[in-house]
Structures are given as C-alpha cells and as structure tokens.
Wavefront OBJ file of the C-alpha trace (Angstrom):
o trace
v -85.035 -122.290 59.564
v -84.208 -125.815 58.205
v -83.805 -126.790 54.807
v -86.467 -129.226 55.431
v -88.381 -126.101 55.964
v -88.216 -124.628 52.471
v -90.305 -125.381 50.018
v -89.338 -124.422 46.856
v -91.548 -125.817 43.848
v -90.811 -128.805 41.725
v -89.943 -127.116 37.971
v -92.198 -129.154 35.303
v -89.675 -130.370 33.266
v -91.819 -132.490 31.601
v -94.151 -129.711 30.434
v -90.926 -128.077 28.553
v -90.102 -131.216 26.543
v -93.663 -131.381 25.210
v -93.920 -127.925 24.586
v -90.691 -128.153 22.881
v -91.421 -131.117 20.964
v -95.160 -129.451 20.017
v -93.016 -126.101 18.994
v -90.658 -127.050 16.433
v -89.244 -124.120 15.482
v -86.008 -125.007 13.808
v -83.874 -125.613 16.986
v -83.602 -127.967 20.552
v -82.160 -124.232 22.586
v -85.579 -123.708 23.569
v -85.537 -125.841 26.707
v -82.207 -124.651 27.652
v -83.594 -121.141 27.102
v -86.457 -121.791 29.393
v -84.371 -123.334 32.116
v -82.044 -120.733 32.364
v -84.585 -118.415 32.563
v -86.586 -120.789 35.701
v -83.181 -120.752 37.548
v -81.715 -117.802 36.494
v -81.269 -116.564 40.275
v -79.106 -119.922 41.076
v -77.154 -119.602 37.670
v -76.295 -116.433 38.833
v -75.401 -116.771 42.508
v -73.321 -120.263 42.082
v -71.143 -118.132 39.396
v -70.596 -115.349 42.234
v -69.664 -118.846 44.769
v -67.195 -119.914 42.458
v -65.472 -116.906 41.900
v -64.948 -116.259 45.291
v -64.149 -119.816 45.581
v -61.118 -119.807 43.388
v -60.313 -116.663 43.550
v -56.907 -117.669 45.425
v -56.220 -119.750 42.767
v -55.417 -116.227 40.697
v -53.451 -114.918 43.341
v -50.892 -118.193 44.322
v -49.130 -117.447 41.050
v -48.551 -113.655 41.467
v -47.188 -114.430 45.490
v -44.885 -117.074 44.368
v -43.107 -114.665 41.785
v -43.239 -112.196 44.607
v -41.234 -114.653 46.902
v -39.092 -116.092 43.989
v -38.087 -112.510 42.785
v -37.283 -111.544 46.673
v -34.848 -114.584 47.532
v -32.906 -114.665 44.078
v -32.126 -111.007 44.813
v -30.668 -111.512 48.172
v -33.860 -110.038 50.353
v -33.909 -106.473 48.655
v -37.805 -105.616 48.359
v -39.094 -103.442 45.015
l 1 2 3 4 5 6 7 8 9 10 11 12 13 14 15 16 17 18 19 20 21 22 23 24 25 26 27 28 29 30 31 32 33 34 35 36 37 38 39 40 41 42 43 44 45 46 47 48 49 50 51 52 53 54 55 56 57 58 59 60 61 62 63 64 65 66 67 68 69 70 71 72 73 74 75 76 77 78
C-alpha cells in the first residue's frame, strides 16, 4: 500500500480555536489538551522512535570507559 493510499482525516483545527475561544474557562491548555488527545497514538509511537533512535547515544559513553579502563591497565579485563 502507498502512502498516497491512506487516507487519514484532516483534524478541524479550526473548530478547537472557536470552541476554545467560546469556552473561556480560565486557561488557553484546552486546545493542547484536545490535540493530544486527537493524536495521542502518534505522540506515543514517535516517543517509542526516538528512544530507540538514540538509544546508542546512552551506550557510547559506558563503551568508551570500557575501552579507556582496558588500555590504561595494560589489557587485563574485569
């Protein structure tokens, strides 16, 4: 399947300003509230994505003390 294939529905942003601006109930977190909630299966799987993504970023560190540890000792392994 293509990605011109899926459809996925255009979110009515618009509506959620209006709504907002009609609902003034001490606060603008409303619309961020209601966004989150529209995409909260993309929130959620782009978080997963960029764990994973830099997840070798966390590691680097820990092999590099490895290595440095191993070659100022002369090549004796912990």
């Amino acid at each position: 399947m293509a990605y011109e294939d899926v459809k996925k529905p255009i979110p009515d942003y618009e509506n959620l300003f209006v709504e907002e601006a009609y609902n003034k109930r001490g606060g603008g977190s409303g619309i961020l509230k209601k966004l989150a909630k529209q995409n909260k299966q993309e929130i959620i799987m782009s978080s997963v994505l960029y764990l994973i993504k830099h997840s070798p970023t966390w590691i680097i560190p820990i092999i590099t003390a490895n290595i440095i540890d191993i070659v100022s000792t002369g090549g004796e392994v912990r």
